[in-house]
C-alpha positions as CSV (number, residue, x, y, z in Angstrom):
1,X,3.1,-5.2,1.4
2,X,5.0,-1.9,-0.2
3,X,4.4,-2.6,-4.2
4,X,6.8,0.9,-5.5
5,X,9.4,1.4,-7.9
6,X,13.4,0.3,-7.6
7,X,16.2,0.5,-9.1
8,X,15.6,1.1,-13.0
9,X,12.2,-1.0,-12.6
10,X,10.0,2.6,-13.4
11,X,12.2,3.2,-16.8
12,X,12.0,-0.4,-17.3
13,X,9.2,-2.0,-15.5
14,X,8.4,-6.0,-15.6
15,X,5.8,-7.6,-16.9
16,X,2.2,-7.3,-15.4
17,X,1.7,-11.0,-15.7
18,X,5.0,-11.4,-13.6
19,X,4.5,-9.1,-11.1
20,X,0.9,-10.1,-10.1
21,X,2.0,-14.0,-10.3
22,X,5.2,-12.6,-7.6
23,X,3.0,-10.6,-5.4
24,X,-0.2,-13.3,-5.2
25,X,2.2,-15.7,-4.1
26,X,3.7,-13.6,-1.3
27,X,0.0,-12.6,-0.3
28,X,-0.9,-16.1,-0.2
29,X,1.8,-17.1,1.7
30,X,1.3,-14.3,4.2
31,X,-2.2,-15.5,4.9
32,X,-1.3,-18.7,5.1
33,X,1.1,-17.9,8.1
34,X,-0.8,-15.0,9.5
35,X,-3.9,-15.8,9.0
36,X,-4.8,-12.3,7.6
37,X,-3.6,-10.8,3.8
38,X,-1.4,-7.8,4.0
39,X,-2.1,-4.4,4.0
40,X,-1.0,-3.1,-0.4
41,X,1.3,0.4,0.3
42,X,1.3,2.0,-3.3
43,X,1.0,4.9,-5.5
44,X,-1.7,5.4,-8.4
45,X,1.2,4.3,-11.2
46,X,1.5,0.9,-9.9
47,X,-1.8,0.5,-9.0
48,X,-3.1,1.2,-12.6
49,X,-0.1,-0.8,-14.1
50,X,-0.5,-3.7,-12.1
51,X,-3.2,-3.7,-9.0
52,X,-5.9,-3.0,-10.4
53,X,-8.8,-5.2,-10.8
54,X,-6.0,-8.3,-9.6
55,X,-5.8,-7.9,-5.8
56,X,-9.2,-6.4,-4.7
57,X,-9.1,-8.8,-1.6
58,X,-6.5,-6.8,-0.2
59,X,-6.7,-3.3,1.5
60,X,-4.9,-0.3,0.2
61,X,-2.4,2.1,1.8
62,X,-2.7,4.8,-0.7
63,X,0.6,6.9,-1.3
64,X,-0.7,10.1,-3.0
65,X,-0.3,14.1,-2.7
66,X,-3.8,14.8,-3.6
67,X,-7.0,12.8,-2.3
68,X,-7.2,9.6,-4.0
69,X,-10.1,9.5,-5.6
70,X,-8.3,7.6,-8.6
71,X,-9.0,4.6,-6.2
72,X,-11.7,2.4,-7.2
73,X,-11.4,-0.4,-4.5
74,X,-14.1,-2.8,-4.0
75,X,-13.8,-2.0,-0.2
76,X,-15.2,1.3,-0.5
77,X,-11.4,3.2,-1.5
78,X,-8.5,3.4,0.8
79,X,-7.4,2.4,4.2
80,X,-4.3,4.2,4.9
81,X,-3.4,7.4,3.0
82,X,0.1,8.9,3.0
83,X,-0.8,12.6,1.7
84,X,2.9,13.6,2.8
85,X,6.6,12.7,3.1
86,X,7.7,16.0,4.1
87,X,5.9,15.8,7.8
88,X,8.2,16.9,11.0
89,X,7.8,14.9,14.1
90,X,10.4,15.6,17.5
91,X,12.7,12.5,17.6
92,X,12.0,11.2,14.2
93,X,13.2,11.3,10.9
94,X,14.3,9.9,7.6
95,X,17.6,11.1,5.6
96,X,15.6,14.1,4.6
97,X,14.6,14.8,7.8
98,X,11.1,14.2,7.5
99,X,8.3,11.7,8.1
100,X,5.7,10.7,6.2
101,X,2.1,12.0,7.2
102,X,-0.6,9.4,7.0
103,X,-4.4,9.2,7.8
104,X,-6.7,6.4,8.6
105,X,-10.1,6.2,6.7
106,X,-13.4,7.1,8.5
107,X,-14.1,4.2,10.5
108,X,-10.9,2.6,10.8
109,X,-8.6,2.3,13.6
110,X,-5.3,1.4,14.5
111,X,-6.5,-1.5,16.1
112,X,-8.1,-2.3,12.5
113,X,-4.7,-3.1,11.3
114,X,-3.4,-5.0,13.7
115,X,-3.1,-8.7,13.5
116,X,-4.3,-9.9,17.0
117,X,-3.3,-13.1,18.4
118,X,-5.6,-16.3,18.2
């Protein structure tokens, strides 16, 4: 689930009571279908402003340029971290022509984050 800014939302952001009522719905209903809760992509604003201490049932893909350890999540911290969106990779690319770099935390595989089939 990517939880970032749009549009004018960061100069004019919503409600915290709205947002986390709109995102624990969608997390429910992705476990009810899947069968597992989604993965939280996010930066350290939006986690303060409306994350924290409201979905700490849910990992965290941690979008941040220095280590995260702003992260206080009941897991033991982060998942995923994106410490870059400036990486270069043959073949791929977004409109700055760059990806985004992205480390998994001790202990956790790709195969972590997969939903297997029942």
């Amino acid at each position: 689930m990517d939880v970032e800014w749009y549009g004018d939302k960061e100069q004019n952001p919503p409600e915290a009571e709205d947002v986390r009522r709109e995102l624990r719905a969608f997390v429910d209903a992705v476990e009810a279908a899947c069968g597992h809760k989604p993965l939280i992509y996010t930066g350290n604003d939006i986690y303060d402003r409306y994350l924290r201490g409201y979905f700490d049932d849910c990992e965290l893909w941690v979008s941040s340029r220095k280590w995260p350890v702003w992260v206080e999540w009941p897991q033991g911290g982060w998942t995923v971290w994106q410490y870059s969106d400036e990486g270069e990779v043959a073949g791929a690319a977004n409109e700055a022509g760059h990806v985004d770099l992205n480390v998994l935390a001790e202990g956790t595989s790709v195969d972590d984050l997969l939903m297997q089939g029942e």
